[in-house]
Each structure stands twice: as C-alpha cells, then as structure tokens.
Biopython code that builds the backbone (N, CA, C, O; Angstrom):
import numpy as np
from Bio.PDB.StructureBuilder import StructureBuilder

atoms = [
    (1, "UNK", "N", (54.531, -94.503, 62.098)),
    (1, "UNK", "CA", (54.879, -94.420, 60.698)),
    (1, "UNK", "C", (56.292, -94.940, 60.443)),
    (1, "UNK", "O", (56.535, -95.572, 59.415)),
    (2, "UNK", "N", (57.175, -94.699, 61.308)),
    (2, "UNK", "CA", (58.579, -95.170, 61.251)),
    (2, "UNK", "C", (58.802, -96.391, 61.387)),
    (2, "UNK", "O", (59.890, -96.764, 60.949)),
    (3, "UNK", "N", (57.898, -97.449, 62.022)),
    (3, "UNK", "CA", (57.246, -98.786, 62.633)),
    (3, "UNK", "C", (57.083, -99.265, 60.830)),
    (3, "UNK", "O", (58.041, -100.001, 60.594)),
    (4, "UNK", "N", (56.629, -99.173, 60.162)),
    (4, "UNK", "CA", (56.152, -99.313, 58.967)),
    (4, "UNK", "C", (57.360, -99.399, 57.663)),
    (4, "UNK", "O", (57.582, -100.181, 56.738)),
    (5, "UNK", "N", (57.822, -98.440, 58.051)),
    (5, "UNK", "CA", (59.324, -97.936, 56.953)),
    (5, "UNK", "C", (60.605, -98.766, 57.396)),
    (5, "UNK", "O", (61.539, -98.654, 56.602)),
    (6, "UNK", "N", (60.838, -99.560, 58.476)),
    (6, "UNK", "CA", (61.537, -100.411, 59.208)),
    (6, "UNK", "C", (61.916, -101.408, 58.132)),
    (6, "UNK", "O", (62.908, -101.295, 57.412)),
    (7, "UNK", "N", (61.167, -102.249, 58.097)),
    (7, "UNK", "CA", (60.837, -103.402, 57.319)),
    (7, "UNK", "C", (61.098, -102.913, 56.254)),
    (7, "UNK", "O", (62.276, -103.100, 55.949)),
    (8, "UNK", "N", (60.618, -102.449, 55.649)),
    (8, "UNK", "CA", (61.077, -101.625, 53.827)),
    (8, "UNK", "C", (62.525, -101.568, 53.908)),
    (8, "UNK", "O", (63.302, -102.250, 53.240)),
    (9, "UNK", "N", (62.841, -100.645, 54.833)),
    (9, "UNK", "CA", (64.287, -100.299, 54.340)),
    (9, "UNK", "C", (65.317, -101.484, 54.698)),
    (9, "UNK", "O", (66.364, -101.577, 54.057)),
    (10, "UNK", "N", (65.060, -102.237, 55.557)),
    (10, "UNK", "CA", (65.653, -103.547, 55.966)),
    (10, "UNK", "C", (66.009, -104.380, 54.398)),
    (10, "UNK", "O", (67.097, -104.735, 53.942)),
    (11, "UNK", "N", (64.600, -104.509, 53.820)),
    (11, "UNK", "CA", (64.062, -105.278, 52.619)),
    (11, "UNK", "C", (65.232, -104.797, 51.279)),
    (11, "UNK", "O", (65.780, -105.551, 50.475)),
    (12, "UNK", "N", (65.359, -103.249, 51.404)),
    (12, "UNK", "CA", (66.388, -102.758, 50.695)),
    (12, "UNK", "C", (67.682, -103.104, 50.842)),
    (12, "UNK", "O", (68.382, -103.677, 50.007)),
    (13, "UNK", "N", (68.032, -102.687, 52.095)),
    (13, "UNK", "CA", (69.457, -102.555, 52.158)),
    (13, "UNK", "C", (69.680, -104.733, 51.863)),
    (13, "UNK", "O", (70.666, -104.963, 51.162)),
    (14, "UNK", "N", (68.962, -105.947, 52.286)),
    (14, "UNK", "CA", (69.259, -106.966, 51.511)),
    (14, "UNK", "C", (69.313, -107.029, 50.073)),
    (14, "UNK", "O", (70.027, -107.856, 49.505)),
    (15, "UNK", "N", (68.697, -106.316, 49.543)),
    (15, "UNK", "CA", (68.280, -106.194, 47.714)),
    (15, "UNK", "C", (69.988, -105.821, 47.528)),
    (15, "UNK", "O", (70.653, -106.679, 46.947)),
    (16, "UNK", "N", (70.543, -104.845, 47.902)),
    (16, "UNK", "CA", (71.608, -104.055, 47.941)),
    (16, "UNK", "C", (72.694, -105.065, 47.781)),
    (16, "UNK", "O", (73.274, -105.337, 46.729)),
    (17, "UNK", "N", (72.916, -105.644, 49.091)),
    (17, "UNK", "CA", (73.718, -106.767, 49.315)),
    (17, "UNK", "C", (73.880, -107.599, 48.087)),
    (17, "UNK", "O", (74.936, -107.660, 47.457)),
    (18, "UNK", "N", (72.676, -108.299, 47.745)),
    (18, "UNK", "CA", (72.625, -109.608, 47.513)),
    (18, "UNK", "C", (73.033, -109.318, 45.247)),
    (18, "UNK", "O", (73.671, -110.003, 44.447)),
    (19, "UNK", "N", (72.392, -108.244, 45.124)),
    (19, "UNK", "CA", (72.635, -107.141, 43.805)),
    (19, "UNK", "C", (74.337, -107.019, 43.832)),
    (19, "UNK", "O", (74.858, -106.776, 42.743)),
    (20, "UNK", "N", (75.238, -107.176, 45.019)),
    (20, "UNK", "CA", (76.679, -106.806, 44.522)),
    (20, "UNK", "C", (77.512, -107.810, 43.750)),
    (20, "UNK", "O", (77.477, -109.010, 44.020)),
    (21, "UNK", "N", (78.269, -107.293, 42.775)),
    (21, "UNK", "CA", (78.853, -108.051, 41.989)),
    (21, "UNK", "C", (79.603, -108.943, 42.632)),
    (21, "UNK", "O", (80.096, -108.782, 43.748)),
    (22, "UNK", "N", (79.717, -110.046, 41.831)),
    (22, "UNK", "CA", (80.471, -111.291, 42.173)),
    (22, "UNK", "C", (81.335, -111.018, 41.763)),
    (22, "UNK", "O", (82.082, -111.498, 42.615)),
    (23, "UNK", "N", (82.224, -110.406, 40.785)),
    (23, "UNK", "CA", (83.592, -110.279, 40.681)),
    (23, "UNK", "C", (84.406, -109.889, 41.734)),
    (23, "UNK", "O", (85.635, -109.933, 41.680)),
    (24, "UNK", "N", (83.721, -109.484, 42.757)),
    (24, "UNK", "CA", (84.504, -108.313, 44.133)),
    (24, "UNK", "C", (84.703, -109.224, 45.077)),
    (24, "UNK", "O", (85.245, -108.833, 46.110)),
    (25, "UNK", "N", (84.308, -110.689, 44.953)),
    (25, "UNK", "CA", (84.689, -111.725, 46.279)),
    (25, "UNK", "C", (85.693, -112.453, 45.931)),
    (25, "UNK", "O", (86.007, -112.863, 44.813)),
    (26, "UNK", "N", (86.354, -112.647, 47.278)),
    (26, "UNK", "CA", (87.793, -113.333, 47.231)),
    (26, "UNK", "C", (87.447, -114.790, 46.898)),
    (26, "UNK", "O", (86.712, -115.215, 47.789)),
    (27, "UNK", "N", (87.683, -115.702, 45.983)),
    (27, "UNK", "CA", (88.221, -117.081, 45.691)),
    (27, "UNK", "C", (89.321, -117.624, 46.922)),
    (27, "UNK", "O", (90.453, -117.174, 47.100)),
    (28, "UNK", "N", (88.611, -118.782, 47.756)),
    (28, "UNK", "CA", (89.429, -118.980, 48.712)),
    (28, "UNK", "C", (90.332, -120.123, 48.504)),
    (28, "UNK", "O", (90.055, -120.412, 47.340)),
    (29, "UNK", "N", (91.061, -120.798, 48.808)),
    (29, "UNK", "CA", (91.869, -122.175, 48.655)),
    (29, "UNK", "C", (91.096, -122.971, 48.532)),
    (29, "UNK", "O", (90.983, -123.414, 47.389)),
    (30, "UNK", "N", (90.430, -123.394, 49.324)),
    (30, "UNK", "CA", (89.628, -124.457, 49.616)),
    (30, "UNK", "C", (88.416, -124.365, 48.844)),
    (30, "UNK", "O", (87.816, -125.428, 48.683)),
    (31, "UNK", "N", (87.759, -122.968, 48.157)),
    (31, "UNK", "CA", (86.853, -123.329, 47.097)),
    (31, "UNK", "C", (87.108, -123.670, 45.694)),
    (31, "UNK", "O", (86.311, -124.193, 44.915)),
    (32, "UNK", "N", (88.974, -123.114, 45.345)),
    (32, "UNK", "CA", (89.410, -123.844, 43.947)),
    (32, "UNK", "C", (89.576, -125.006, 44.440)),
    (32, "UNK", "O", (89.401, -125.853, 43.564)),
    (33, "UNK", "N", (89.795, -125.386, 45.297)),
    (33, "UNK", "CA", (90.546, -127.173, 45.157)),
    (33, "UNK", "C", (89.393, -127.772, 44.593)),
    (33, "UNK", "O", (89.413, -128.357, 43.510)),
    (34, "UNK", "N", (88.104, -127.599, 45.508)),
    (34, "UNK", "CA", (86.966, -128.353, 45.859)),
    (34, "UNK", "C", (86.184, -128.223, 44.139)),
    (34, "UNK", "O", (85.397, -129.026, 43.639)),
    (35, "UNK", "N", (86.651, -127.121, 43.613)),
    (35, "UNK", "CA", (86.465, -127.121, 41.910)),
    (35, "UNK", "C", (87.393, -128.174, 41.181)),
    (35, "UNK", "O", (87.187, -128.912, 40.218)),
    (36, "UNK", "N", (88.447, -127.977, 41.964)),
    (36, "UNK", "CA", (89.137, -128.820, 40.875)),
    (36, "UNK", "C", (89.449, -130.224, 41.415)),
    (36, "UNK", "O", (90.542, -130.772, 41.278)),
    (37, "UNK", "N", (88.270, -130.814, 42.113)),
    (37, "UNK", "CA", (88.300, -132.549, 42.620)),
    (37, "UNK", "C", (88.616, -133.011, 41.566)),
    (37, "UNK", "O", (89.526, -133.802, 41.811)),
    (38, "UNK", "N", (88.415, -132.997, 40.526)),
    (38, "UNK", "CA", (88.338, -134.011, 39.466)),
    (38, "UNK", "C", (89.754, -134.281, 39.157)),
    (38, "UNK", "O", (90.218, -135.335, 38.721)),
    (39, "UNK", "N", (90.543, -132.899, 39.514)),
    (39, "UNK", "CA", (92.243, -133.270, 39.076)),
    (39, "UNK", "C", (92.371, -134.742, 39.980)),
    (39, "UNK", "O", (91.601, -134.932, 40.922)),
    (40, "UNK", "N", (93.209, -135.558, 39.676)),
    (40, "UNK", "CA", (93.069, -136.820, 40.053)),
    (40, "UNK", "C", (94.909, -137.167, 40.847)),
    (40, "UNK", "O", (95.896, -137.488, 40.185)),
    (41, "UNK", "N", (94.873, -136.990, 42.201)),
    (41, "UNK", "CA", (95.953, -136.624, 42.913)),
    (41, "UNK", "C", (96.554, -138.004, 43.169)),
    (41, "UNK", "O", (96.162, -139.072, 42.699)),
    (42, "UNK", "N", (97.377, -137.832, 43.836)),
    (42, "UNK", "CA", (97.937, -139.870, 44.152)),
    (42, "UNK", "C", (97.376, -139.823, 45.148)),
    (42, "UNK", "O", (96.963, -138.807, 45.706)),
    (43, "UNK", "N", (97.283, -141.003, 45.527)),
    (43, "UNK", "CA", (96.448, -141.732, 46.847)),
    (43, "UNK", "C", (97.830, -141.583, 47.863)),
    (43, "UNK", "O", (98.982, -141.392, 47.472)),
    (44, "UNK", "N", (97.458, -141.701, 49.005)),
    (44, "UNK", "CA", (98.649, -142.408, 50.211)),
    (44, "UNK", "C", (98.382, -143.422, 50.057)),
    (44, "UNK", "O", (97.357, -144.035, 49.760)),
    (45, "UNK", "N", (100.113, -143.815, 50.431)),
    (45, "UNK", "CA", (99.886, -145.528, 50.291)),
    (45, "UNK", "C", (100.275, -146.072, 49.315)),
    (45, "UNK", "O", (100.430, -147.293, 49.311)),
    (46, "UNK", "N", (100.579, -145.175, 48.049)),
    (46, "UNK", "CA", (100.840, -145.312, 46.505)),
    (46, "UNK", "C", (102.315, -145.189, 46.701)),
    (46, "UNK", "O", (102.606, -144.262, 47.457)),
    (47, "UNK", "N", (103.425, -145.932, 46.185)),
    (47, "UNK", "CA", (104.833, -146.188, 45.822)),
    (47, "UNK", "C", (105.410, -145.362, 44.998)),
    (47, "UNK", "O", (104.788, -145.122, 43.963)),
    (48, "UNK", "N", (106.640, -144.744, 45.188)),
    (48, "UNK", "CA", (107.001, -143.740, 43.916)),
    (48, "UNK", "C", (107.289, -144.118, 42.617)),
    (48, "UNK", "O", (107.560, -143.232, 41.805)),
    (49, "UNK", "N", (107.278, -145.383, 42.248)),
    (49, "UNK", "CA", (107.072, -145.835, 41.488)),
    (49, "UNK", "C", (105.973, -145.811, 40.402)),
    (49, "UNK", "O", (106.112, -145.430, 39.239)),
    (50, "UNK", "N", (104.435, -146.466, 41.216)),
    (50, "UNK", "CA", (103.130, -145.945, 41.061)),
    (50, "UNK", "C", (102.970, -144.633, 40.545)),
    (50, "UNK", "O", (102.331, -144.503, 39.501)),
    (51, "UNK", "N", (103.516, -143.500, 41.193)),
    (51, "UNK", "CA", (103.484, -141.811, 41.024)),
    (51, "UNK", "C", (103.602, -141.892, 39.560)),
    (51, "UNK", "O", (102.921, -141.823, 38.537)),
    (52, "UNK", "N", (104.849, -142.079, 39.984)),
    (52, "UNK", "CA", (105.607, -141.890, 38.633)),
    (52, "UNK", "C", (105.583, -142.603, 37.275)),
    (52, "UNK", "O", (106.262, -142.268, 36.305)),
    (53, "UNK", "N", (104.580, -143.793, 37.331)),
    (53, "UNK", "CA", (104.233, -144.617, 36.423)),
    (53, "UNK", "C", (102.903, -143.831, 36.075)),
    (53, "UNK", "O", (102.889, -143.546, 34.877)),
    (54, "UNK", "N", (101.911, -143.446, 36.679)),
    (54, "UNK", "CA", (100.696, -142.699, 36.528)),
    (54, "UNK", "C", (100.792, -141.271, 36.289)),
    (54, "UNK", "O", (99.986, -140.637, 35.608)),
    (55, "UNK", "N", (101.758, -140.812, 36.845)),
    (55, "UNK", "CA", (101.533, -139.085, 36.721)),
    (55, "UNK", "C", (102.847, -138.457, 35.758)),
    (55, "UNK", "O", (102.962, -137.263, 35.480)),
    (56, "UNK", "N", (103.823, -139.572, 35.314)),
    (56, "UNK", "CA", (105.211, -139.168, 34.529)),
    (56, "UNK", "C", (106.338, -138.362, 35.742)),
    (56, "UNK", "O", (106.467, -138.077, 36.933)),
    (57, "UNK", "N", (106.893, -138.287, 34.576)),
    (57, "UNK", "CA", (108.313, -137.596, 35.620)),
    (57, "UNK", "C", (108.018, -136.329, 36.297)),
    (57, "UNK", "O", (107.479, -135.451, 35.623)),
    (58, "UNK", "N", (108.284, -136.108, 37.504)),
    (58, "UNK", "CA", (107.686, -134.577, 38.140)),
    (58, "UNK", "C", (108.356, -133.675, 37.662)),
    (58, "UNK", "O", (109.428, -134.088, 37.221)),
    (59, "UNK", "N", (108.124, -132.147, 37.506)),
    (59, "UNK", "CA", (109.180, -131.279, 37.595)),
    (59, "UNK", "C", (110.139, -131.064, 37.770)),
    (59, "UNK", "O", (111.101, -130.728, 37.080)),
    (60, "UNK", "N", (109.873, -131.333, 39.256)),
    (60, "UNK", "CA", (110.979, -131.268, 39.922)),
    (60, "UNK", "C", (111.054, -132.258, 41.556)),
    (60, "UNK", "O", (110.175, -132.246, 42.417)),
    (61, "UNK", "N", (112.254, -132.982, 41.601)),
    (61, "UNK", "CA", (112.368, -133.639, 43.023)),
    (61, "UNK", "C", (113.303, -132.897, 43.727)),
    (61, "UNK", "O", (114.490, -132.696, 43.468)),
    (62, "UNK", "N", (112.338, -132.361, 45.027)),
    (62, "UNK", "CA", (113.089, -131.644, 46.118)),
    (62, "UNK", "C", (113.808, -132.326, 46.843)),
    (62, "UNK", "O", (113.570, -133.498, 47.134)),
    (63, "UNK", "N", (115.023, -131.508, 47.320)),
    (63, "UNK", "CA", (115.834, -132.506, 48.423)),
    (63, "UNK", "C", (115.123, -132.665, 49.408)),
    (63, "UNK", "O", (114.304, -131.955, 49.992)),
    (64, "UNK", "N", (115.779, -134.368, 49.638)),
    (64, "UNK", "CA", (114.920, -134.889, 51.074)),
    (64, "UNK", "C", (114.908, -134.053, 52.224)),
    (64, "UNK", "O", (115.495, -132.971, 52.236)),
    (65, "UNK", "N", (114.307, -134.475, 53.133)),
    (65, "UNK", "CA", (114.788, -133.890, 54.677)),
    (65, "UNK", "C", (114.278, -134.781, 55.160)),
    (65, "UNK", "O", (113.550, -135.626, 54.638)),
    (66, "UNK", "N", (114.888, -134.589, 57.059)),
    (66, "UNK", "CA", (114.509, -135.492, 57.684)),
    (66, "UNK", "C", (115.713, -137.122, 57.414)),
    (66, "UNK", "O", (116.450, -137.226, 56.433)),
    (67, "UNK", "N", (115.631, -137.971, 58.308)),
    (67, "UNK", "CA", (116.460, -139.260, 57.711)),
    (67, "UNK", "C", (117.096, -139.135, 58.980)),
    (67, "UNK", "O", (117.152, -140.303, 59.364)),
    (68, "UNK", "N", (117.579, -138.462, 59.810)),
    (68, "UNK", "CA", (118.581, -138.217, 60.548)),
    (68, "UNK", "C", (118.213, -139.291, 61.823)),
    (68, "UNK", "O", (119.101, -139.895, 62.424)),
    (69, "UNK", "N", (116.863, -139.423, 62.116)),
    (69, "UNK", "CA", (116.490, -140.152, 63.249)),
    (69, "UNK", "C", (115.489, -141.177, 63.220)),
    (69, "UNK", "O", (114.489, -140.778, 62.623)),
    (70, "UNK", "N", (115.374, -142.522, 63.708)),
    (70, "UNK", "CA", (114.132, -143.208, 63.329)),
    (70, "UNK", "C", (113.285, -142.799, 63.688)),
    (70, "UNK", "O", (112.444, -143.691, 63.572)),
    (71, "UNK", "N", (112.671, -141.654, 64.259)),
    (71, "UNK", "CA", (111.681, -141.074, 64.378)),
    (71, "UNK", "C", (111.593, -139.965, 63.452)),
    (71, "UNK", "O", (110.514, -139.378, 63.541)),
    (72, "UNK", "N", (112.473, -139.449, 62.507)),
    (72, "UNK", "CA", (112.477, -138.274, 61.595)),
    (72, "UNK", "C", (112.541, -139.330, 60.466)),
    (72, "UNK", "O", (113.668, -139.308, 59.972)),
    (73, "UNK", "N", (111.911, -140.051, 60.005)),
    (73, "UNK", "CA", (111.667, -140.814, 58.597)),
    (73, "UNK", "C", (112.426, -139.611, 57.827)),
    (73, "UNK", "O", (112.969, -138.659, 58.387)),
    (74, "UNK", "N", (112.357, -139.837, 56.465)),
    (74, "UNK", "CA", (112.934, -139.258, 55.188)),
    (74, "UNK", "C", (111.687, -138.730, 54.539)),
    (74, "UNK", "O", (110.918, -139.499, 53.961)),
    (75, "UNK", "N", (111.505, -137.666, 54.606)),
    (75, "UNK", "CA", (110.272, -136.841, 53.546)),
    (75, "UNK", "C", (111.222, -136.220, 52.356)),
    (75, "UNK", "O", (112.217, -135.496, 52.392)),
    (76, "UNK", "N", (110.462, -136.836, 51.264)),
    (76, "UNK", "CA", (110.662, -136.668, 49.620)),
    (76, "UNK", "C", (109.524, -135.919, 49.297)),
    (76, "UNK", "O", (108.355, -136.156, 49.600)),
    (77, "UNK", "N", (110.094, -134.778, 48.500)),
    (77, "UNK", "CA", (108.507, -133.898, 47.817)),
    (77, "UNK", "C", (108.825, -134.123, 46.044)),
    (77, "UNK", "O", (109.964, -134.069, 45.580)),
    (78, "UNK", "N", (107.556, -134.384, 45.192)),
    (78, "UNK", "CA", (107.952, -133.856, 44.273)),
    (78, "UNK", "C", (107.074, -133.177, 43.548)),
    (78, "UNK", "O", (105.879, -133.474, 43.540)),
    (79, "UNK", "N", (107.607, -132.137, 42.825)),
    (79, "UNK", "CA", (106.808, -131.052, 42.173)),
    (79, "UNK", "C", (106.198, -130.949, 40.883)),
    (79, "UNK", "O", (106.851, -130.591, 39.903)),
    (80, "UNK", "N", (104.510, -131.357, 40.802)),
    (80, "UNK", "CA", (104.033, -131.475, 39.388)),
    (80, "UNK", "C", (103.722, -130.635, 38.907)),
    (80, "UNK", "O", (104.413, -129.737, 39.389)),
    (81, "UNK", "N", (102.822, -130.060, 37.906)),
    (81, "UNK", "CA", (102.502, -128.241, 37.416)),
    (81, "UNK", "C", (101.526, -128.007, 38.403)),
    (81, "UNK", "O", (101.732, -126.976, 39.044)),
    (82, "UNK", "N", (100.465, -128.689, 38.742)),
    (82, "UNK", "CA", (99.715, -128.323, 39.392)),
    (82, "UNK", "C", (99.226, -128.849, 41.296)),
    (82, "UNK", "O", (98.464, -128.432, 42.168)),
    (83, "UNK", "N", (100.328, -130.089, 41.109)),
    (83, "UNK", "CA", (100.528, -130.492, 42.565)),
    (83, "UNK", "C", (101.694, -130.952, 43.356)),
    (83, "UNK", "O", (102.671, -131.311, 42.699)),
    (84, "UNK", "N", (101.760, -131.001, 44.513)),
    (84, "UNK", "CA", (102.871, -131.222, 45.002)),
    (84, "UNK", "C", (102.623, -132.847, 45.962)),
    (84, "UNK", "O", (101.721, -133.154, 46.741)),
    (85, "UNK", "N", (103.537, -133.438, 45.608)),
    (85, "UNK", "CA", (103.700, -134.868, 46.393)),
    (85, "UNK", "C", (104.857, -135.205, 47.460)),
    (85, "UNK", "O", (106.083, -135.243, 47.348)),
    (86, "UNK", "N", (103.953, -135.442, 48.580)),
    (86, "UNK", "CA", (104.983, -135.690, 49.574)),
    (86, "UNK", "C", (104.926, -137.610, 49.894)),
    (86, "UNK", "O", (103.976, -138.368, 49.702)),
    (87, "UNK", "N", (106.329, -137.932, 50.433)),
    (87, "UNK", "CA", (106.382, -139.285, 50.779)),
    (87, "UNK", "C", (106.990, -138.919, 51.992)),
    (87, "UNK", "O", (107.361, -137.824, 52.416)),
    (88, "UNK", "N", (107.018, -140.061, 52.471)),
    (88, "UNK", "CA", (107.200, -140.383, 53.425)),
    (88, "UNK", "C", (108.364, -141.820, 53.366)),
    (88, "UNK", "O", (107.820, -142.924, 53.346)),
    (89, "UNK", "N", (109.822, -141.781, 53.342)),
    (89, "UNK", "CA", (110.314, -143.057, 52.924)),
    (89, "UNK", "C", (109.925, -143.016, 51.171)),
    (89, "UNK", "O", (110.141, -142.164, 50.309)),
    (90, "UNK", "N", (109.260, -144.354, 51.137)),
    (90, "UNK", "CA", (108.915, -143.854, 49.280)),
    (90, "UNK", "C", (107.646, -144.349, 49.116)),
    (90, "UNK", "O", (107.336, -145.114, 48.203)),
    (91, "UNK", "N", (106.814, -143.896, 50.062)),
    (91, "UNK", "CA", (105.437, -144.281, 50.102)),
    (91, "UNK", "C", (104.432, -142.613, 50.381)),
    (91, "UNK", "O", (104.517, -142.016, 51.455)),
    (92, "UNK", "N", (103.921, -142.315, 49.705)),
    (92, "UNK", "CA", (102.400, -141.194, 49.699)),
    (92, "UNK", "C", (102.149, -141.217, 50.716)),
    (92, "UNK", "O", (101.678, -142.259, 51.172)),
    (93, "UNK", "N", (102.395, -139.777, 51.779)),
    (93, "UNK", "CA", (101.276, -139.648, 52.643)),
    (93, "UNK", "C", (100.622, -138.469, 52.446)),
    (93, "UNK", "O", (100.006, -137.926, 53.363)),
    (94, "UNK", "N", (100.696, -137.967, 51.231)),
    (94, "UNK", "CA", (99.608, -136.366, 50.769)),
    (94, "UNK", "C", (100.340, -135.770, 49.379)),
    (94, "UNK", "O", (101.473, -136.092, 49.020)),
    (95, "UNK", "N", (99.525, -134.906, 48.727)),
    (95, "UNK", "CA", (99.087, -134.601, 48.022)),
    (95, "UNK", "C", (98.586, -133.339, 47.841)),
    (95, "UNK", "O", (97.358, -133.345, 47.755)),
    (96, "UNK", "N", (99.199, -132.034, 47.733)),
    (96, "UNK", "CA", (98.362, -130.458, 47.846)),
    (96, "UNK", "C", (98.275, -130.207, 46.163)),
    (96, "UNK", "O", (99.216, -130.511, 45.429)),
    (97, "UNK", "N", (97.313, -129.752, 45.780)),
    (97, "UNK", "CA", (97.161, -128.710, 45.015)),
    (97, "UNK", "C", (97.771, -127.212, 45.214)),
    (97, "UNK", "O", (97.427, -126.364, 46.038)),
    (98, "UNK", "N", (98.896, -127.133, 44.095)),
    (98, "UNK", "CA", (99.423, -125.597, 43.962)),
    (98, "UNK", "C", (98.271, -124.309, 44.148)),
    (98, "UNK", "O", (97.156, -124.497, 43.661)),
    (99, "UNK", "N", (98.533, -123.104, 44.800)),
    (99, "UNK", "CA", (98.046, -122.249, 44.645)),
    (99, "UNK", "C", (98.017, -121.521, 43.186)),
    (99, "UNK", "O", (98.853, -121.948, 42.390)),
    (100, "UNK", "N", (97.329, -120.682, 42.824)),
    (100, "UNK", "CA", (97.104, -120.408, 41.377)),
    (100, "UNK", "C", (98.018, -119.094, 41.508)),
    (100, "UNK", "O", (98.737, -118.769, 40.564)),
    (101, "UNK", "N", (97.986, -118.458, 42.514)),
    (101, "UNK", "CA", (98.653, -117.658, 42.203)),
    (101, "UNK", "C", (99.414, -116.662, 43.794)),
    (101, "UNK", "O", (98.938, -117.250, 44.765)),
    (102, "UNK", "N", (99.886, -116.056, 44.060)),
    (102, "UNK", "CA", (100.482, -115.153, 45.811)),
    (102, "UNK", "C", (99.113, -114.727, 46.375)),
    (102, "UNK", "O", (99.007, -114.907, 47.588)),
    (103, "UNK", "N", (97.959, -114.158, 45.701)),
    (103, "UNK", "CA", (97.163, -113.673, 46.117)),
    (103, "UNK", "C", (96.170, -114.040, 46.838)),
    (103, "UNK", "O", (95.387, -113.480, 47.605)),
    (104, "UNK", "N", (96.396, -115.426, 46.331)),
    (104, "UNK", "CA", (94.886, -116.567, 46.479)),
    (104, "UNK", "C", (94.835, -117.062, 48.445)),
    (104, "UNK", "O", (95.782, -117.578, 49.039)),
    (105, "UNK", "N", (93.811, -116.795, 48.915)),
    (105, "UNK", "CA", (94.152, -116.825, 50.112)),
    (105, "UNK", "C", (94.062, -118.281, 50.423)),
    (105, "UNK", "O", (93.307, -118.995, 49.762)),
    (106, "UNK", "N", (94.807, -118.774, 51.417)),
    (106, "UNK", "CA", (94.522, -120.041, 51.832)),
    (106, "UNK", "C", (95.723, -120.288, 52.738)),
    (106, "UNK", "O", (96.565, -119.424, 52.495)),
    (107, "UNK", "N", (96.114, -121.093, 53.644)),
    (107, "UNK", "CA", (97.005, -121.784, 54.234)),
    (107, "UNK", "C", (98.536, -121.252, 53.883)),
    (107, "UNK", "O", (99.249, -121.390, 52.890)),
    (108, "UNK", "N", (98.706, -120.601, 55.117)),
    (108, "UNK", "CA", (100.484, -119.796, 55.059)),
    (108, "UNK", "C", (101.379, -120.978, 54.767)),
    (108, "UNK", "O", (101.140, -122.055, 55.314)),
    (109, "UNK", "N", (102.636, -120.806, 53.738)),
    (109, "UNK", "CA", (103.455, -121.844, 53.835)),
    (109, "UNK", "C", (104.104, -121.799, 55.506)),
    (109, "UNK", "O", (104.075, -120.837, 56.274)),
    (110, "UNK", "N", (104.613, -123.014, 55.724)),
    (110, "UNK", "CA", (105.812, -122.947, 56.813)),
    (110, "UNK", "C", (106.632, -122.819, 56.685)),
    (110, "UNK", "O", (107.138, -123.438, 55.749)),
    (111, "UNK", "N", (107.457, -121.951, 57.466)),
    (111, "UNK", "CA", (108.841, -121.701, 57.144)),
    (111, "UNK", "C", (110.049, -122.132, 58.005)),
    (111, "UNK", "O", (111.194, -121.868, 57.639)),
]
sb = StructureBuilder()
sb.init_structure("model")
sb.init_model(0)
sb.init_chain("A")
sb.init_seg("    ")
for serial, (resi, resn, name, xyz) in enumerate(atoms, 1):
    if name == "N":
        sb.init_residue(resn, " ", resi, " ")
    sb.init_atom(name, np.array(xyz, "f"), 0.0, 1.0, " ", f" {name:<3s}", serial, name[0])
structure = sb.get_structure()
C-alpha cells in the first residue's frame, strides 16, 4: 500500500515546487544582461572617437592606469548610465553592463 502512495506524494511535493512564486527567485547578472541585448554596447575595435560620436559624452572618464610599461598598455574606462567602457590605448576592448543595483548577484568587482 505504501508502494502505491510513493508516486502520489512524489507527484505532490513537484506540484508544490513548481506552484512557488516567482517573485522569491534571485535575478542573476547574466539573466538581466541577456534581457537587455538589445542595449546596443560599442564593439572592440571601435576608436574613442567612434564611442563618443555614437554614444555622446560619458559621465564620467576614469583615470587611466597602467602606461608605465610596454607591456602595461594604458587602460581608459568610461562611465555611461548604464555601461561601462574600457580601452585599451584608445581602442575598445569591452564593454560591461552596470549592475542595477548591490544586491544583484553576479561577478565580484576586483579590488
């Protein structure tokens, strides 16, 4: 008889699961970005010029770092509302989307 009730209650406790609200799951990094493809980021390879002819003046331009060695090129960041641009010299090699907010889990800054 217990052979029988197995399966049932199995059948439940998925009903259970699958019944819990969606408000209670974490939003991860990588599933807002992948929402927000359409934001339209700079390419690598793109000139700061380009950037800045297509996307307007950034926020803000962080001080360089790096420069010190020909192997430590010069990395330039600059800061849009919703993304951040890194060069390399004065050429794009990436592009992050800001986090929305401290909570949002995804990728520790470096410090």
């Amino acid at each position: 008889m217990s052979i029988r009730l197995l399966p049932l209650l199995a059948s439940l406790g998925l009903a259970a699961v699958a019944a819990a609200p969606a408000a209670m799951a974490d939003t991860l990094l990588m599933q807002r970005t992948e929402k927000e493809a359409s934001v339209a980021l700079p390419n690598r390879g793109m000139s700061m010029s380009q950037v800045e002819s297509r996307y307007g003046t950034p926020r803000n331009k962080l001080d360089p770092r790096g420069g010190n060695k020909p192997q430590h090129p010069v990395i330039n960041r600059w800061e849009y509302d919703n993304f951040i641009v890194y060069f390399e010299r004065s050429h794009v090699i990436d592009a992050v989307v800001k986090r929305v907010d401290a909570n949002e889990l995804g990728p520790k800054p470096v410090h």
